[in-house]
Backbone as CSV, one residue per row, in Angstrom:
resi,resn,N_x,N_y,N_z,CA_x,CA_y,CA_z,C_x,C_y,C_z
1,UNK,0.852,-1.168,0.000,0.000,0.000,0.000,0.888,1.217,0.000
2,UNK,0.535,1.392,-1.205,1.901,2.667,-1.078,0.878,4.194,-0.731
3,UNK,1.210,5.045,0.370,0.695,6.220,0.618,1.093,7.547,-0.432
4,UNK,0.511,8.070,-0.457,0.458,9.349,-1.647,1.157,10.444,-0.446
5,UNK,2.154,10.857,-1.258,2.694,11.930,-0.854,2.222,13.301,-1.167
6,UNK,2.142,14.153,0.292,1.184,15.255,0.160,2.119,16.241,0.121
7,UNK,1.944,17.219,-0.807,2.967,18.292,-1.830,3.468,19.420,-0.724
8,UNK,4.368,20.198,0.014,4.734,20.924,0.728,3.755,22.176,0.180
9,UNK,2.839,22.785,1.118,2.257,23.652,0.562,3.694,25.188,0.080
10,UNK,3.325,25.407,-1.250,4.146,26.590,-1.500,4.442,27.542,-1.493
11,UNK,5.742,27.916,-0.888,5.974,29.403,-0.053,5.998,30.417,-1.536
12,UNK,5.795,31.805,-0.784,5.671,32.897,-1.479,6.759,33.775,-1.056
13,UNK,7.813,34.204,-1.906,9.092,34.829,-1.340,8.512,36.114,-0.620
14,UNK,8.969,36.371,0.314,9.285,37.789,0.778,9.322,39.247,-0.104
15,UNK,9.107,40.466,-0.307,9.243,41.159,-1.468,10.735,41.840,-0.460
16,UNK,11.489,42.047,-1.471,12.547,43.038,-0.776,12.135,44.084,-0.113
17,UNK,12.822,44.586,1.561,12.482,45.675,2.018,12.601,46.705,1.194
18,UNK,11.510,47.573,1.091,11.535,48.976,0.544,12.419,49.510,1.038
19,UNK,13.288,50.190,-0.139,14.393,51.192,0.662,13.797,52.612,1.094
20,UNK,14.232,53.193,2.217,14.054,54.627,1.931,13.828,55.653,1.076
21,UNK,13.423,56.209,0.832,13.990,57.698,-0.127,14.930,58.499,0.356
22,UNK,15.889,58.276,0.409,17.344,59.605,0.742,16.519,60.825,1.056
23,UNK,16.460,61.412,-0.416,16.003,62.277,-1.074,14.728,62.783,-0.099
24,UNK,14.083,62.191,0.340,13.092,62.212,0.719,13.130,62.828,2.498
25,UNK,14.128,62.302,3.022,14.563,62.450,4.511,14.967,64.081,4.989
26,UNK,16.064,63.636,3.792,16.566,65.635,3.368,15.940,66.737,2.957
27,UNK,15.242,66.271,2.273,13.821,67.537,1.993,13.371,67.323,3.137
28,UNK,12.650,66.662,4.204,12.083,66.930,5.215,12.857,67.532,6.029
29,UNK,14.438,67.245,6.352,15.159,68.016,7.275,15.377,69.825,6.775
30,UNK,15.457,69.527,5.580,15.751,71.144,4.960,14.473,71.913,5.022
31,UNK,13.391,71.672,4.732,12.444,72.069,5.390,11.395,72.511,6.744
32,UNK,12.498,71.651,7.232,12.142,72.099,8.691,13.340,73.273,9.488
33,UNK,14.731,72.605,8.279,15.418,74.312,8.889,14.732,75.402,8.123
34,UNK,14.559,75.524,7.322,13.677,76.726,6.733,12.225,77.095,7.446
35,UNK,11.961,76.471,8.080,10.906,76.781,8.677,11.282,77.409,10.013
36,UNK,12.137,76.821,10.777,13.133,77.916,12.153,13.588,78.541,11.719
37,UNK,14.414,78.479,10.698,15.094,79.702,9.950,14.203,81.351,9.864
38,UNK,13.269,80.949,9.062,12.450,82.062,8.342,11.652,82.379,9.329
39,UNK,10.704,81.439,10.668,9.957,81.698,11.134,10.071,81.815,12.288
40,UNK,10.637,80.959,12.766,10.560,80.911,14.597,12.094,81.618,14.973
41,UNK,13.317,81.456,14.658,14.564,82.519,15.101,15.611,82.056,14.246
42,UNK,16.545,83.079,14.591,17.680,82.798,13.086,19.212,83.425,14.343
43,UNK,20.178,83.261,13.319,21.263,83.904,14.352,21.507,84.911,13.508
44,UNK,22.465,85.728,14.177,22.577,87.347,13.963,24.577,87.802,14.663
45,UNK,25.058,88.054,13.939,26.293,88.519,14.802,26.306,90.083,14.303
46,UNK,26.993,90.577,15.764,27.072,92.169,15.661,28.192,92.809,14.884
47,UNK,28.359,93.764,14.243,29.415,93.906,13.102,30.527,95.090,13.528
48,UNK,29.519,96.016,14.748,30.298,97.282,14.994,29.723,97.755,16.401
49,UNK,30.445,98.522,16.849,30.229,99.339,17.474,29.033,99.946,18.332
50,UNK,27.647,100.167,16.986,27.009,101.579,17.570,25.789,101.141,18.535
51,UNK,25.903,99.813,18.871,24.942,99.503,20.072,25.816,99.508,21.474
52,UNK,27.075,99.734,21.754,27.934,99.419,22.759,26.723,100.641,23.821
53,UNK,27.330,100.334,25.000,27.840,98.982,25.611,26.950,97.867,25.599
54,UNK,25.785,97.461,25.036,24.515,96.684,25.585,24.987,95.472,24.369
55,UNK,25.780,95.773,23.306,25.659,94.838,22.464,27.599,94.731,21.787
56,UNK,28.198,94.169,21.997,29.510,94.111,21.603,29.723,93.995,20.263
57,UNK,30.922,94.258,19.759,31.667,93.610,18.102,31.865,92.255,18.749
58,UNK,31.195,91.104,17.643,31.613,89.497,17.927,30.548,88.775,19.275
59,UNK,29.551,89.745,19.091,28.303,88.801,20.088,27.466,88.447,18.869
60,UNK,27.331,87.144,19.233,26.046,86.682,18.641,25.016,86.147,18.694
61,UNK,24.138,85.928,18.465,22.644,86.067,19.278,21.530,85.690,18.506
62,UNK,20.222,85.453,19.375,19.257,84.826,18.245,18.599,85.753,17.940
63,UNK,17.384,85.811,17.096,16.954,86.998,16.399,15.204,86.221,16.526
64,UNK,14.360,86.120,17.147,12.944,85.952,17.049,12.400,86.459,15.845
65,UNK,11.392,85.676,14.891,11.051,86.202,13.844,9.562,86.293,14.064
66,UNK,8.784,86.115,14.972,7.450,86.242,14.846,6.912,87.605,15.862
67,UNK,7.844,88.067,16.624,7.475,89.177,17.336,6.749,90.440,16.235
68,UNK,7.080,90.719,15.304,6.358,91.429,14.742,5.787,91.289,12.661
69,UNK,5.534,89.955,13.060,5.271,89.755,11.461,6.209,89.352,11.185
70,UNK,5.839,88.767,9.313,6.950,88.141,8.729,6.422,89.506,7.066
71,UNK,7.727,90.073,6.940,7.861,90.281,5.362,8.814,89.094,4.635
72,UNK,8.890,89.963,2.622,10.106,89.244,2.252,11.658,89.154,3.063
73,UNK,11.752,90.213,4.004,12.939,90.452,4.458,13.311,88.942,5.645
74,UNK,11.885,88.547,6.260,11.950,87.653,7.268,12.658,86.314,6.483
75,UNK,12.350,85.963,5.042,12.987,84.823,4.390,14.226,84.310,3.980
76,UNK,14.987,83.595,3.510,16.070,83.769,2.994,16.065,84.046,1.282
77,UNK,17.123,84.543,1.104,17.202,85.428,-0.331,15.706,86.233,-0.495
78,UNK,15.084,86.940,0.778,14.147,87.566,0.645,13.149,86.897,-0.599
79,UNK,12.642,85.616,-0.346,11.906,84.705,-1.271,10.834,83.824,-0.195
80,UNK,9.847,84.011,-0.357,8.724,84.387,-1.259,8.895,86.069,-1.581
81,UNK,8.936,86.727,-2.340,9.008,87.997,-1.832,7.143,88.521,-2.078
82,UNK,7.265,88.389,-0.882,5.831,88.695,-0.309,5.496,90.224,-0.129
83,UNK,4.113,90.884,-0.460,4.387,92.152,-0.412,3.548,92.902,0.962
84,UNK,4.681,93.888,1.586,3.727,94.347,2.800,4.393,93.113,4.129
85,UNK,3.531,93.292,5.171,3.524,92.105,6.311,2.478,91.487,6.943
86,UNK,2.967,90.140,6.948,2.055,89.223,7.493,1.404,89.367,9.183
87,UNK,0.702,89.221,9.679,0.552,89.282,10.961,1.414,90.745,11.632
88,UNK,1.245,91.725,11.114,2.199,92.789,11.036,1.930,93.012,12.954
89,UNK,2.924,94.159,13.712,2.589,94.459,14.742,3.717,95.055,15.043
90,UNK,3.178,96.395,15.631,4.387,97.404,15.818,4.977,97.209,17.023
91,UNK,6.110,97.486,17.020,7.221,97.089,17.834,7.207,97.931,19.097
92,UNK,7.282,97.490,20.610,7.672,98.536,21.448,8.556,99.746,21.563
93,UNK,8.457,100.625,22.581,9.462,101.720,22.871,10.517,100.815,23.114
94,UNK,11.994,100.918,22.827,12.796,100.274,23.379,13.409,98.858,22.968
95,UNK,12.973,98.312,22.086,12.849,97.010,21.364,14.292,97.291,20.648
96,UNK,15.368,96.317,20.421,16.358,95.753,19.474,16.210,95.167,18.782
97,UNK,16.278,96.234,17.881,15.358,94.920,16.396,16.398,95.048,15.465
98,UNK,16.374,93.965,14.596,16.986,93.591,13.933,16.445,94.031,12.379
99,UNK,16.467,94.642,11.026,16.381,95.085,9.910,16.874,94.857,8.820
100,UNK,16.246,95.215,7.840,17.129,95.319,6.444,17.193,96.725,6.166
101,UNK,18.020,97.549,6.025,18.860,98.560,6.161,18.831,99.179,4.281
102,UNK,18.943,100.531,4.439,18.527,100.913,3.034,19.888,100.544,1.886
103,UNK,21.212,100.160,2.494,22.094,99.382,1.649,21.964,98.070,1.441
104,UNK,20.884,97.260,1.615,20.724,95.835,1.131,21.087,94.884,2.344
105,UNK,21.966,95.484,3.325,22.552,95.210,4.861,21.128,94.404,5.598
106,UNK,21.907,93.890,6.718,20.959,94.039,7.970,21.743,94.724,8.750
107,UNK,20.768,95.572,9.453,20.797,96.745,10.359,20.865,96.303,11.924
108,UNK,20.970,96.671,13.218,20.785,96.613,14.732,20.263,97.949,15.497
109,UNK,19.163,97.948,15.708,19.458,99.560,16.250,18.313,99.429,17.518
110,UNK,18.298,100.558,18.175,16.976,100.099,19.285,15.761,101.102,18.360
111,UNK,14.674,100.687,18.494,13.288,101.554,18.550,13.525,102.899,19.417
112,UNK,13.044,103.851,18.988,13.145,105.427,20.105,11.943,106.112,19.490
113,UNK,11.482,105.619,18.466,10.152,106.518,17.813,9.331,105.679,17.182
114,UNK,7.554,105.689,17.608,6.817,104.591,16.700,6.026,105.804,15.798
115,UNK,5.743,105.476,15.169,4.885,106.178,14.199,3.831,107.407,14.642
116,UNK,4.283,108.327,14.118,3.007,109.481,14.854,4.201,110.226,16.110
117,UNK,5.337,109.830,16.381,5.794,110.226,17.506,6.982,111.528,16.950
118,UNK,6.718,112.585,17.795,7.408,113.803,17.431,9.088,113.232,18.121
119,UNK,10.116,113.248,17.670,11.550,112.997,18.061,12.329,114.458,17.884
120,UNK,13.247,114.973,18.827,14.300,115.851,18.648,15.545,115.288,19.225
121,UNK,16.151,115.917,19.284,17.872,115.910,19.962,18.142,117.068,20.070
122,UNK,18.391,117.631,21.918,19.109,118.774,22.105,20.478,118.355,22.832
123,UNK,21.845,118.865,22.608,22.787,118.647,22.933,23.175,117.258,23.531
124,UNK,22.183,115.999,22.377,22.652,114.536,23.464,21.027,114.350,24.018
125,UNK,20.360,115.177,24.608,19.340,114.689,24.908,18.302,114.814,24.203
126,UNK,17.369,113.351,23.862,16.336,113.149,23.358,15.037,113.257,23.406
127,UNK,14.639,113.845,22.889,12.908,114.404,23.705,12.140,114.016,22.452
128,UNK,11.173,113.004,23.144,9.888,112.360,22.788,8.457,113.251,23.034
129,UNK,8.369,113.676,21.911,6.956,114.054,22.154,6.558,115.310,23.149
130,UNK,7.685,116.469,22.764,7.928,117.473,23.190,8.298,116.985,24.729
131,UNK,9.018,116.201,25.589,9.575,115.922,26.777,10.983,115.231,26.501
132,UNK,11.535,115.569,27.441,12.944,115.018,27.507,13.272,113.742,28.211
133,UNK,13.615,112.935,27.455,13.549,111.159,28.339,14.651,111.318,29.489
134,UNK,14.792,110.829,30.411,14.793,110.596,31.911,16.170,109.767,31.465
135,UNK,17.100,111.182,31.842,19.021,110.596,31.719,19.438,111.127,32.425
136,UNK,20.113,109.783,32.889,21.161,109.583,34.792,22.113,109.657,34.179
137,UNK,23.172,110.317,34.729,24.792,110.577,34.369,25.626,109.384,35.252
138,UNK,26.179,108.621,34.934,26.645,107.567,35.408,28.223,107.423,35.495
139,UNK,28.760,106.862,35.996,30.281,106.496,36.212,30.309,105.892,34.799
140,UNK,31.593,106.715,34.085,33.059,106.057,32.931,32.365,104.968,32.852
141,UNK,31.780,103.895,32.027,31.729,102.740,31.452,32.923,101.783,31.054
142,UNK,34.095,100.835,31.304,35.246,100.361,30.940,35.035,99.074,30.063
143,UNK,35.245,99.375,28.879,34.691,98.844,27.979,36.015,97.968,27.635
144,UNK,36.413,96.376,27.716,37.791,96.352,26.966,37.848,96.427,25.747
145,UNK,39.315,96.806,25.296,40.109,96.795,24.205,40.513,95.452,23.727
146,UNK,40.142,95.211,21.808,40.324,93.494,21.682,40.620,93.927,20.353
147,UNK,41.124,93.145,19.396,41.380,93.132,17.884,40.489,93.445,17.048
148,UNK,38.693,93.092,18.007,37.778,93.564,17.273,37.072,94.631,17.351
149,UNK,37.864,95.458,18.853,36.935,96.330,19.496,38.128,97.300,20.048
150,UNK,38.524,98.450,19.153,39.197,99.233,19.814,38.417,100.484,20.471
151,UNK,39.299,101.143,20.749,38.343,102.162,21.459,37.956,103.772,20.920
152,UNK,37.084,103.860,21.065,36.180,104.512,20.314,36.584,105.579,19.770
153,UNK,36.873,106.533,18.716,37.715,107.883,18.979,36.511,108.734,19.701
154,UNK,37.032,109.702,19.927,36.495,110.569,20.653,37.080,111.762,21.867
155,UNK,36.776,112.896,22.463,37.720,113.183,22.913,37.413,112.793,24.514
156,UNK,36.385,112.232,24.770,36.038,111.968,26.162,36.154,110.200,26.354
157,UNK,36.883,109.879,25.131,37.108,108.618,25.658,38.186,108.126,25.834
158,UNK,39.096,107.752,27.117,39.873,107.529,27.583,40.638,105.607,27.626
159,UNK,41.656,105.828,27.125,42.221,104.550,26.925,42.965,104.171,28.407
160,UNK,42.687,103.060,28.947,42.883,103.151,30.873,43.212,101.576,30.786
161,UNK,43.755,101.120,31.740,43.414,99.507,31.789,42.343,98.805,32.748
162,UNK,42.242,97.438,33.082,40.978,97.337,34.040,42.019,96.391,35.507
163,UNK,41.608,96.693,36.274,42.633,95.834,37.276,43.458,95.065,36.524
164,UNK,42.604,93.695,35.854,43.932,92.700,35.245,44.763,93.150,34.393
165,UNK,45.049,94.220,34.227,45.833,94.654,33.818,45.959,94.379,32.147
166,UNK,44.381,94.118,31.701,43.967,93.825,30.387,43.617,95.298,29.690
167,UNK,43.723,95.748,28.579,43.394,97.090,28.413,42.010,97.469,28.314
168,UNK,41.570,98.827,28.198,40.005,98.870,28.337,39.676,100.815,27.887
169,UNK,38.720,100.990,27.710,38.358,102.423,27.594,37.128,102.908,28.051
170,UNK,37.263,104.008,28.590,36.494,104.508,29.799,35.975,105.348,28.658
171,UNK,34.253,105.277,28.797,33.573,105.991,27.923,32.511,106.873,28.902
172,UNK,31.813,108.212,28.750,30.868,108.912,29.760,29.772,107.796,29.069
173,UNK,28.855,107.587,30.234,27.582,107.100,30.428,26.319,107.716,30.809
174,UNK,25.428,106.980,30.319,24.228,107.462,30.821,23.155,106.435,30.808
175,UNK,22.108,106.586,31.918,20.965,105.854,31.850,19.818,106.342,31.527
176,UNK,18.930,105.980,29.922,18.318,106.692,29.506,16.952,105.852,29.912
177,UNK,15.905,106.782,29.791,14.658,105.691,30.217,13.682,105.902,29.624
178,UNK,12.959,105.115,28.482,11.655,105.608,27.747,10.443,106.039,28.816
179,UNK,9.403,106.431,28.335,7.923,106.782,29.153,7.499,104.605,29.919
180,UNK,7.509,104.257,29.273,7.286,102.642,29.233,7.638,101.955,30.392
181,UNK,9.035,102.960,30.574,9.733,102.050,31.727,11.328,101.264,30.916
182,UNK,11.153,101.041,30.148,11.938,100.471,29.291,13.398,101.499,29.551
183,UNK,14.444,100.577,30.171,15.461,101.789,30.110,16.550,100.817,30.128
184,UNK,18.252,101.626,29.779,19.097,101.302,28.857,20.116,102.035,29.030
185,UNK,21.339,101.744,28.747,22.544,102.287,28.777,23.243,102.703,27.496
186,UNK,23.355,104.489,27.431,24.057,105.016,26.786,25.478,105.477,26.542
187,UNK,26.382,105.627,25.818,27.944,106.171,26.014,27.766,107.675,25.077
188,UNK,28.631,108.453,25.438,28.647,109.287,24.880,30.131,109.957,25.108
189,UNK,30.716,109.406,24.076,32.439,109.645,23.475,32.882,110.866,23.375
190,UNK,31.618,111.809,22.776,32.427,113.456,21.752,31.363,114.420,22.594
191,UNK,31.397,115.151,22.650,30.858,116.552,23.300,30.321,117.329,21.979
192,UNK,31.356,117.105,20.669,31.166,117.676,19.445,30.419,117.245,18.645
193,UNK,29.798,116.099,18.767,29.382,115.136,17.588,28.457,115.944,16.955
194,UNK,28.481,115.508,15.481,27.067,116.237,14.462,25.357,115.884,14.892
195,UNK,26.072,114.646,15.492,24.235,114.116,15.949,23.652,114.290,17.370
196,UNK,24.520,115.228,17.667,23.844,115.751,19.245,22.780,116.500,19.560
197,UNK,22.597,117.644,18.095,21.479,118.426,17.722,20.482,117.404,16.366
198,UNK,19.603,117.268,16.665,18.733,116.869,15.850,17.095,117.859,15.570
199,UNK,16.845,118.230,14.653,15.553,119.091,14.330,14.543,117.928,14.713
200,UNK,13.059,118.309,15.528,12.251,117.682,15.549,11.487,117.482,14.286
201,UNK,11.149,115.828,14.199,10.715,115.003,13.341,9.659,114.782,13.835
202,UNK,8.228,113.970,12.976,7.646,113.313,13.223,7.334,111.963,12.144
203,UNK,7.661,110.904,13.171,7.364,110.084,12.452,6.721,109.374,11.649
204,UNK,7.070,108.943,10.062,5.349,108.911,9.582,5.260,107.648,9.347
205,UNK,3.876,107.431,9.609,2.603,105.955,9.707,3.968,104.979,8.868
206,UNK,3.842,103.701,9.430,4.791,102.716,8.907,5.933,102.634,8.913
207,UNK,6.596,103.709,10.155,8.358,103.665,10.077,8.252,103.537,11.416
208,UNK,9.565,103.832,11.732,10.099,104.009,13.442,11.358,105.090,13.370
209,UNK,11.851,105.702,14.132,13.307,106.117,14.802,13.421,105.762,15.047
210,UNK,15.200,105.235,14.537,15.651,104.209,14.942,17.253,104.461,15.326
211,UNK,17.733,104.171,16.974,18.796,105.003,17.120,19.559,103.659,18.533
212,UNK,21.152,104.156,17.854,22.250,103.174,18.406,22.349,103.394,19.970
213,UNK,22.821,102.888,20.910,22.773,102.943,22.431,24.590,103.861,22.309
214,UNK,25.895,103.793,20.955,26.559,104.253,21.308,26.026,105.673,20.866
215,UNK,25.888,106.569,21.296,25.081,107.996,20.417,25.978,108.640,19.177
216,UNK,27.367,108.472,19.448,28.281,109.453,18.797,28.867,108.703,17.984
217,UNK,28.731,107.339,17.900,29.362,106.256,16.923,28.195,105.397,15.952
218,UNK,27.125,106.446,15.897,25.621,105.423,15.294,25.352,106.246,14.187
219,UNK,25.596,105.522,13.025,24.470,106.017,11.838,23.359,105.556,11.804
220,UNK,21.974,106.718,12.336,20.919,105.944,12.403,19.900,106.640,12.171
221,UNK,18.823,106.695,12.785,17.685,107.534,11.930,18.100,109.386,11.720
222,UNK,19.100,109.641,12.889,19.472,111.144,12.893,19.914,111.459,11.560
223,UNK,20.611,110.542,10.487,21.473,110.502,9.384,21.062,110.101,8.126
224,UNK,20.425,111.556,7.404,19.895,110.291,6.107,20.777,109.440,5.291
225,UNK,19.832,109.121,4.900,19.887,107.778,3.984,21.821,108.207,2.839
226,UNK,21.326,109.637,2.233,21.909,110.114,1.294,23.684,110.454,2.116
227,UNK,23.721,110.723,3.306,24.652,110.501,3.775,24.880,108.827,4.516
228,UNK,24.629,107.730,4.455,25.327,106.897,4.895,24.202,105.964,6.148
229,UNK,23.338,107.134,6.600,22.595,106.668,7.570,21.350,105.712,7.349
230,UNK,20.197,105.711,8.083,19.029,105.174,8.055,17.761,105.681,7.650
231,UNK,17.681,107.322,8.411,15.928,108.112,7.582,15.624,106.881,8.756
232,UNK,14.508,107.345,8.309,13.422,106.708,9.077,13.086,105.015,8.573
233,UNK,12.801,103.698,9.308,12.908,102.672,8.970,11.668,102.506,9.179
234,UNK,11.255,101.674,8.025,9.747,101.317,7.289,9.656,100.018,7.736
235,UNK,8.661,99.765,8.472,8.231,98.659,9.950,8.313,97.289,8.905
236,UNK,7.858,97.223,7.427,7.798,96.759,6.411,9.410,95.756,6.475
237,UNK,10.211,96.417,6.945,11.986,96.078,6.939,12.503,95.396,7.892
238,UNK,11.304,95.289,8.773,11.625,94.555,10.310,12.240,93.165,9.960
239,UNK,13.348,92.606,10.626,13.141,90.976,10.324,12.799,90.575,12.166
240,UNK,13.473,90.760,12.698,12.725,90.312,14.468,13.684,91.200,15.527
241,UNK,13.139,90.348,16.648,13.960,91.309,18.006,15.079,90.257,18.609
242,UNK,16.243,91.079,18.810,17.620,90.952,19.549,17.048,89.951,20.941
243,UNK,17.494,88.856,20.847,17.172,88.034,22.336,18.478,87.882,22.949
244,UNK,18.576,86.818,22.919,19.880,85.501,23.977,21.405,85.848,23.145
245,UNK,22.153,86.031,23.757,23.743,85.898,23.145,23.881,84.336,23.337
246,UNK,24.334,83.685,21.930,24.845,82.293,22.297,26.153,81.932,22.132
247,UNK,27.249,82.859,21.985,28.491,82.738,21.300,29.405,84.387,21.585
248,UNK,30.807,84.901,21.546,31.084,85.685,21.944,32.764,85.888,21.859
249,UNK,33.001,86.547,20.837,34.696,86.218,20.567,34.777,87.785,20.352
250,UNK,36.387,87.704,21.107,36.823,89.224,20.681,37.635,89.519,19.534
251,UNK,37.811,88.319,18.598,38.428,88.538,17.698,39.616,88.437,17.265
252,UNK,40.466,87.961,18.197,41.594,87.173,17.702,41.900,85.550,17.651
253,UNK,40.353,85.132,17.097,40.416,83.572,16.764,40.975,83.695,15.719
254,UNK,41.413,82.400,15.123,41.681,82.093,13.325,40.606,80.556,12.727
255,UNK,40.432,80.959,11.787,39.505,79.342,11.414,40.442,78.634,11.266
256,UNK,41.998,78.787,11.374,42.888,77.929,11.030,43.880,76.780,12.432
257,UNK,43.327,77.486,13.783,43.280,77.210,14.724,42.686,77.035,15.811
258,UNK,42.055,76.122,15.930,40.861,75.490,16.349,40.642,75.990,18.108
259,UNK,41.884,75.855,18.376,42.597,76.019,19.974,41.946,77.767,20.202
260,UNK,42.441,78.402,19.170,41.491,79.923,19.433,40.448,80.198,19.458
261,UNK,39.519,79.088,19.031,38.071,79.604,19.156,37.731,79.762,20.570
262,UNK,38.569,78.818,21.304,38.356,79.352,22.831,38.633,79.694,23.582
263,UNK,40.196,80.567,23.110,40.718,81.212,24.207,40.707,83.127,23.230
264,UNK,39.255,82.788,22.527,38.805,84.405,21.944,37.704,84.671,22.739
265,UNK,36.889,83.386,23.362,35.960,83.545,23.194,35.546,83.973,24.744
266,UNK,34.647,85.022,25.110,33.813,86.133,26.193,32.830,85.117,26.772
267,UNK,33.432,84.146,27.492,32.152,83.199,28.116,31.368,83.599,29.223
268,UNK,31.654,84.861,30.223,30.978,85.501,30.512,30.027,86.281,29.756
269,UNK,29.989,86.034,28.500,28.971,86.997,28.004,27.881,85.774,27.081
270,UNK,28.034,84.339,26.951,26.769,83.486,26.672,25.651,83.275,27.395
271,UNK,24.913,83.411,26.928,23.168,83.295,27.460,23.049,84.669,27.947
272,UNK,23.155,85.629,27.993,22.985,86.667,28.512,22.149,87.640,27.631
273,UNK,20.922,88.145,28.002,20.170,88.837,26.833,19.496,90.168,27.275
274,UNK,19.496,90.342,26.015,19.349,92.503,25.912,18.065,92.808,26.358
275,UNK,18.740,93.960,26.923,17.763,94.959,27.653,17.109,95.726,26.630
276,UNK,15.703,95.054,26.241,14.897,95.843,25.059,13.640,95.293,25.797
């Protein structure tokens, strides 16, 4: 009796695992930096001078992009170039905002005038709206001296050292204070400067005055356009506001020596954020 052999029921191969899409991973990652990038904060390093003391040469810092709208300026290569602003919203007294500047630049300057607001300058002091803002005369400011940050010319500013026997320059100070409450530290280098007298302005619908914390080292709204300065900045130009320092070199790193990035670098001055 021979039994019938019963057939192995027959397997069905496996299909090869689907590979990924590469392509596919990277567009999602690049898209999501473009989306922090353009929308939620970006970084920003300072280039000069005319915010001292509140903002150094070689601080760098994040830049919030939704505090007051997004234009083309908020994007990179100013693309979408979108016209006007999205979710627009005018900026406080006192705010460090960050700009696109009438040379194609980005700009740093604080807010001192919103729209509708009468601005002068008598000898250094600033008067809002026919009143004079609320300035404390303060002790020399000692600012150090670094490769990226010499000291200021001027004739009231004094080249001194600081105990460690590191160099430094003693600049006159002041504590200026908007109506708001919002208040801030000024230097004031020259006694002579051109921008000590300013004719009262008023600001018109869609701009701001816009002016540096160093007074005598700032091209800024006091200075038109046609000389070098700012005119008045069109709210339209905003990209966001000055937050957190995350980084801080005085300028004698090299990209060619790795060892200097950290013995340039102001680590007393990371995480530390502006008075706006």
């Amino acid at each position: 009796m021979n039994d019938a052999t019963t057939p192995a029921p027959a397997t069905t191969a496996e299909p090869p695992a689907k590979k990924k899409d590469g392509w596919r991973g990277w567009l999602q990652v690049a898209l999501f930096a473009w989306i922090l990038r353009c929308l939620v904060v970006a970084p920003f390093s300072i280039p000069s001078g005319s915010m001292l003391p509140n903002m150094w040469i070689g601080d760098y810092l994040f830049v919030t992009k939704w505090n007051y709208g997004y234009s083309k300026y908020s994007f990179l290569f100013d693309f979408p170039p979108i016209s006007g602003r999205l979710f627009a919203r005018t900026p406080t007294r006192g705010d460090i905002i960050v700009f696109r500047g009438p040379n194609g630049a980005d700009w740093v300057k604080r807010a001192i005038g919103l729209p509708g607001d009468r601005i002068a300058v008598v000898n250094g002091a600033v008067f809002l709206n026919g009143q004079p803002l609320k300035r404390e005369a303060l002790a020399p400011v000692a600012l150090p001296v670094s490769p990226n940050s010499p000291c200021v010319p001027g004739e009231l500013s004094v080249p001194t050292l600081n105990p460690d026997g590191t160099a430094a320059c003693k600049v006159p100070a002041y504590r200026e204070t908007l109506p708001n409450g919002v208040s801030y530290l000024t230097l004031n280098s020259s006694d002579v400067s051109p921008t000590d007298n300013f004719a009262e302005v008023t600001v018109p619908a869609g701009h701001l005055f816009m002016m540096g914390d160093d007074r005598d080292d700032s091209a800024d709204s006091r200075v038109p356009v046609a000389e070098g300065g700012l005119g008045f900045v069109p709210e339209d130009n905003l990209i966001g506001k000055a937050t957190i320092r995350f980084w801080s070199t005085d300028g004698s790193s090299s990209w060619f020596n790795p060892i200097s990035w950290f013995s340039a670098l102001r680590a007393n001055r990371i995480g530390g954020s502006y008075n706006s």
